[in-house]
C-alpha positions in Angstrom: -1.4 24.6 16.5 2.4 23.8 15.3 3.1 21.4 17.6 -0.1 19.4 15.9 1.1 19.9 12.4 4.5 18.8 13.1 3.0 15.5 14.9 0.9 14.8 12.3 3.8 15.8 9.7 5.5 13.1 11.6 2.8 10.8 11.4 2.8 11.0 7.8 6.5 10.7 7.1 6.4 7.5 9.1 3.9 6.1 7.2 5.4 6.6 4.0 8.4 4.9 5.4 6.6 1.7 6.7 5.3 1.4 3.3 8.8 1.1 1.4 6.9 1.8 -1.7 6.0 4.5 -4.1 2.5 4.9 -2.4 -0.3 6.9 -3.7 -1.6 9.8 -1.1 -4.8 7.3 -0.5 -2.5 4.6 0.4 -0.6 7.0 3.1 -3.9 8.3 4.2 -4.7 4.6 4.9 -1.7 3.7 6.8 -2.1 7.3 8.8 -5.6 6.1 10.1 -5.4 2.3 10.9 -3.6 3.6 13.9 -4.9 7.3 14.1 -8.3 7.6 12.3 -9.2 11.3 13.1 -6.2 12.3 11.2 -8.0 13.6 8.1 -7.3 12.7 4.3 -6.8 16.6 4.0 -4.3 16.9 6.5 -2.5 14.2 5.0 -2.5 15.7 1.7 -0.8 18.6 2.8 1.6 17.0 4.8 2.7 15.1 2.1 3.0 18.4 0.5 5.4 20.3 2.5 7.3 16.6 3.4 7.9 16.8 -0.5 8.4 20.4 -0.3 11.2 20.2 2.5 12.9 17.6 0.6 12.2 14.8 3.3 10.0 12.6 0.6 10.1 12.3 -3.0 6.7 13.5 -5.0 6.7 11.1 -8.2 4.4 12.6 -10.7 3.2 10.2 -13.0 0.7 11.8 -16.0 -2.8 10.7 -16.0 -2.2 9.1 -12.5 -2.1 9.6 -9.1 1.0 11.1 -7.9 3.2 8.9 -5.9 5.4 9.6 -2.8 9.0 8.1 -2.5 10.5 7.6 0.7 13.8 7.4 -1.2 14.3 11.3 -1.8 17.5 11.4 -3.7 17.2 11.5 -7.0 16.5 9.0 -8.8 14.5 7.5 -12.0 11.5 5.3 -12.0 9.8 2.5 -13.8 6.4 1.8 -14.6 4.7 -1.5 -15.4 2.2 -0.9 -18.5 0.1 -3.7 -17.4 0.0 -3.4 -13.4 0.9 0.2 -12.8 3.6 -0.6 -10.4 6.0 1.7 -9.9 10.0 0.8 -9.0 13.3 2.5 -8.6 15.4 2.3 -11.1 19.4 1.7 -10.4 21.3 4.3 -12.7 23.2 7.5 -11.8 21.1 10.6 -12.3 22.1 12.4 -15.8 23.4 15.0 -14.8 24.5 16.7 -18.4 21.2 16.1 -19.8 20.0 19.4 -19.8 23.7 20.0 -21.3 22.6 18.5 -24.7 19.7 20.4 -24.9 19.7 22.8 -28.1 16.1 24.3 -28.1 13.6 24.4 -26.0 11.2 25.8 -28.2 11.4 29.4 -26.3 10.4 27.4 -23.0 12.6 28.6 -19.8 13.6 25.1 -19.1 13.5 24.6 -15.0 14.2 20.9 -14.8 12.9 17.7 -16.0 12.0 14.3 -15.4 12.8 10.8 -16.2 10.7 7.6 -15.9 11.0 4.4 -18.1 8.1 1.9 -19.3 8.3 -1.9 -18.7 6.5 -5.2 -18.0 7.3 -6.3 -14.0 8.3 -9.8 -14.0 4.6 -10.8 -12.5 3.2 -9.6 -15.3 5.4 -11.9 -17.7 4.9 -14.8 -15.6 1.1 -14.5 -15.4 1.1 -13.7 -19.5 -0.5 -10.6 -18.9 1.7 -8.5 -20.8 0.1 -10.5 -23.4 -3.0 -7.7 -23.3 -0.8 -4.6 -23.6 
């Protein structure tokens, strides 16, 4: 039984690496069963769990959305398109005296944070869709 978790957790980290992007648990389920389709969506979903988990994948949580899995699993921000959804790296050293500044957190044990940015991709300029944002 652990040797077919671990080739399936295998199976899943691959497949977030092949996609190079910030791909939604549906997308990696996807990838997983073009070549291996009695890998189930559930086994999937937990795999990209504990690959989070263990630090071997980013999990990008994005509010009102699907989360997203990074194969980039340093840390690092992200930015969304408003229009598209898209979701890209962003190239900036992490701030790592932000929780520093902090004065109050409103009685709130603070345990970390995260930081994402909101933007128009340059498609979306082109095509003169950020026109209906």
């Amino acid at each position: 039984m652990e040797r077919r978790n671990t080739i399936q957790r295998e199976l899943v980290l691959q497949a977030v690496r092949r996609l190079h992007t910030h791909a939604t648990a549906e997308d990696v389920y996807a990838e997983v069963a073009r070549e291996h389709p009695t890998v189930s969506r559930g086994t999937v979903y937990r795999n990209l769990n504990v690959l989070s988990e263990e630090g071997e994948i980013l999990k990008v949580e994005i509010p009102g959305e699907a989360d997203r899995y990074d194969h980039t699993a340093k840390k690092h921000y992200h930015i969304q398109c408003v229009v598209c959804r898209q979701v890209c790296d962003v190239d900036m050293d992490p701030l790592g005296d932000l929780t520093d500044r902090i004065r109050d957190t409103g009685g709130m044990e603070l345990l970390g944070y995260e930081l994402s940015f909101k933007g128009i991709c340059r498609a979306c300029r082109q095509s003169g869709k950020e026109n209906n944002v």
